[in-house]
Steps between C-alpha positions, in 0.01 A plus 500: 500500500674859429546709726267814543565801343681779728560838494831613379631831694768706407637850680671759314774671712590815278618785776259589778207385313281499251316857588628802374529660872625150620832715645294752687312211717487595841683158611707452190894534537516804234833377358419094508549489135887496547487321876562103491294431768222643346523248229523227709236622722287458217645190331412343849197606516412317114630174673253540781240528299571165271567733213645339179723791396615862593524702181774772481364785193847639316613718275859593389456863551254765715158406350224690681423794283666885613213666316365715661850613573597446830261202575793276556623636764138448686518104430683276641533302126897664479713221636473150583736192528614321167305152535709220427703616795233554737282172397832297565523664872148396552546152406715466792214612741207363359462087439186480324361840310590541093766780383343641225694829321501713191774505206458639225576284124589897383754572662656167620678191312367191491771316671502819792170375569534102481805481758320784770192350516646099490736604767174632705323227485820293615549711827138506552417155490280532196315818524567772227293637240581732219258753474533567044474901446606648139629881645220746381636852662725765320643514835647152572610531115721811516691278760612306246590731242188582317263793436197262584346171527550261185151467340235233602545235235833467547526493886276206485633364195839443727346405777326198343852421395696604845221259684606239280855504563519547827307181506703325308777589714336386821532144265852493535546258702284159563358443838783291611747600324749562769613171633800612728652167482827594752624150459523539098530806455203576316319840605221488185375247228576692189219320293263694731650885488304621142621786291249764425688653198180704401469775200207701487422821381576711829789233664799315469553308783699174524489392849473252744432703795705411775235468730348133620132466387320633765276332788212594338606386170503910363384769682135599499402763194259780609376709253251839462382459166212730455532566126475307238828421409549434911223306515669285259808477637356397832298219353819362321726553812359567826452304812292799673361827378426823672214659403288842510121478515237698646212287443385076507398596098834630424705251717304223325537636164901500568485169670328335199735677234840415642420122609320463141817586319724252715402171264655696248835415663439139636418649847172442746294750679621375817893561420479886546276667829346814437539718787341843466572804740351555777524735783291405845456705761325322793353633813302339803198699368487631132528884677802401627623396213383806297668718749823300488517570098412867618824555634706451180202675271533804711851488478569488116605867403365645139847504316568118582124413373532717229837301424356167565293516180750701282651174363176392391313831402737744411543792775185642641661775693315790291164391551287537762511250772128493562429507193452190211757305357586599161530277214828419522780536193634156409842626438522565891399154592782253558277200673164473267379219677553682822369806360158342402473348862520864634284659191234239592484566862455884403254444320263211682553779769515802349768577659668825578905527436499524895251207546690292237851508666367425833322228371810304382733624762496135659438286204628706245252308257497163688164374690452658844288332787445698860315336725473239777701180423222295404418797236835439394469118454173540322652710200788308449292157508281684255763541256708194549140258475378729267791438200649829540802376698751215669572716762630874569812702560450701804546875487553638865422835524823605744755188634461310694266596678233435237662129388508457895116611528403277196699183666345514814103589415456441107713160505324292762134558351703389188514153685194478663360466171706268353631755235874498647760231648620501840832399434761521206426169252902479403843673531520717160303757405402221142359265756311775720294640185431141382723493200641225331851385487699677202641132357839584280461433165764235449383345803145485329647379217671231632172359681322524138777319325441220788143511498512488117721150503358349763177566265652342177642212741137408621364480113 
């Protein structure tokens, strides 16, 4: 009999939180973004709750928007640690919780990527994720030497291809390839080390890597893929995605689309978990939990609002703030997917500039549920019985205090019901979200050349 279906939770650990006043919290540590503890504090926290992965957001480069001028220096979004490094000092205080982090196939090499993340998941036991971002900001690209980011097409064009070698490289070596025979003197078998030697149209790369295969086989691929192209690389690559809905409808929709165009590429529904956003904010009574949120909303200043949707909808600054939301110009709008989430919620709304800016200051487009815990429960078993989802990535509006809030009120009722588990199923993160092994192709097709003459031998 299979086992039920669960609930598969996720926390992303970006800075102070996911609100744009998450900094200015009354209890927060204002500089926790750059503090160790802090990270740890919160990594901690993920474990406690049974969580299958902490998710570190990256970019190579400042990426929250200084327009307005001067809104940068209101945000805490400046400075944070690179996340390679910090995932690997987390691994050695947490035993059970994924390491999920963000590089970018843009600005990276293939083989970069293949030995960090391998090595990860060695001194983790099995727990790291790549989180697959093509680089979309003028900013991170005049880092490297550019006037702005490379266009669409091609960014995703070589990340199709980067994903694909850095798979291939995590190939390099056959499960037990390293034999360590002291007595004679043999460290590997050489008939199981393999050779990438691919030639595409963005990469050279020869290889091996000279990193074991990992515990979990490879690392776990996370992906974002909200447009079309992304939606197709997720269904030809990814183990989970993170996505952006506001409603069941739309979730659905997206749900349906992405696991549709898996079978396209050999894969089943069940190998990638669709975990939209979602930022909860529980309370013993739903007024407690309004007034909770309260405290951020009334601390999110004009130019950082103004700034949060500048990416999206080009800046606002000139208009008036109580007044509607013009039609934006598409040459301002860097995110369109985004930039329709926000445009929608404007107009089922009719929302003011003001109105629309405090409205995604938590979620910043992802779902948001206040309310008692059970009111919490009910909308995410809404969504994830209701097709729209395999679980959710949690969105706390300041850390840790709201991961620590969700942990001890929102994550029991999870169990009561049956939704959750009450203790991790395995040791790598693969195992915790119910994925299976990652066989090596030559081991594969070694048991098909067996299978295949014992077949012949029985005729």
């Amino acid at each position: 009999m299979p086992a039920p279906r669960r609930i598969r939770l996720g926390v992303s650990m970006i800075g102070m939180g996911y609100h744009l006043a998450a900094w200015r919290h009354p209890e927060s540590s204002a500089g926790g973004n750059m503090e160790l503890q802090h990270a740890v504090r919160v990594t901690q926290a993920a474990e406690r709750g049974l969580l299958d992965m902490a998710f570190l957001a990256d970019g190579v480069g400042i990426r929250f928007n200084d327009v307005p001028k001067g809104a940068l220096s209101h945000t805490c979004k400046n400075v944070q640690f690179e996340p390679l490094t910090l995932l690997s000092a987390l691994a050695m205080v947490t035993n059970h919780v994924g390491l999920v982090a963000t590089a970018s196939t843009t600005y990276n090499e293939p083989y970069h990527i293949a030995r960090k993340f391998a090595s990860l998941d060695h001194i983790s036991g099995g727990r790291a994720g790549w989180n697959v971002v093509t680089s979309a900001t003028d900013m991170e690209a005049q880092n490297f030497g550019l006037v702005g980011a490379p266009p669409k097409t091609g960014r995703y064009d070589r990340a199709a291809e980067f994903v694909e070698v850095v798979k291939g490289l995590w190939n390099s070596w056959e499960d037990d390839a390293f034999v360590r025979d002291k007595a004679q003197g043999i460290n590997y078998d050489p008939d199981k080390l393999h050779i990438l030697d691919h030639e595409g149209a963005h990469f050279r790369v020869m290889g091996p890597l000279n990193v074991a295969r990992t515990p979990q086989g490879r690392p776990i691929i996370v992906q974002a893929g909200a447009s079309d192209q992304g939606r197709e690389l997720a269904a030809a690559t990814a183990d989970v995605i993170y996505a952006a809905s506001q409603t069941l409808e739309d979730a659905r929709a997206y749900y349906d689309d992405v696991k549709r165009r898996m079978a396209a590429y050999g894969r089943e529904p069940d190998q990638l978990k669709i975990m939209p956003g979602i930022m909860a904010v529980p309370g013993a009574t739903r007024q407690e939990a309004q007034d909770k949120y309260e405290v951020l909303q009334q601390r999110v200043e004009p130019i950082v609002g103004l700034a949060a949707l500048a990416n999206y909808l080009g800046d606002l600054s000139a208009y008036d703030l109580d007044g509607p939301l013009p039609e934006p110009d598409p040459a301002d709008r860097r995110d369109h997917s985004r930039g329709q989430i926000f445009l929608d919620i404007a107009r089922r709304g009719n929302l003011s500039i003001r109105q629309l800016y405090l409205s995604i200051a938590g979620g910043n487009g992802h779902r948001l549920v206040i309310g008692t815990p059970s009111d919490i429960v009910d909308a995410m078993q809404d969504w994830f019985e209701g097709g729209g989802a395999d679980g959710f990535n949690l969105l706390p509006t300041w850390l840790p205090g709201g991961l620590e809030d969700v942990v001890e009120t929102v994550i029991p009722e999870m169990q009561r019901r049956g939704l959750y588990r009450t203790a991790y199923e395995g040791k790598t993160l693969r195992e915790n979200l119910g994925l299976a092994w990652p066989e090596h192709p030559a081991t594969a097709a070694k048991r098909a050349a067996i299978a295949d003459a014992v077949g012949h031998a029985a005729e």
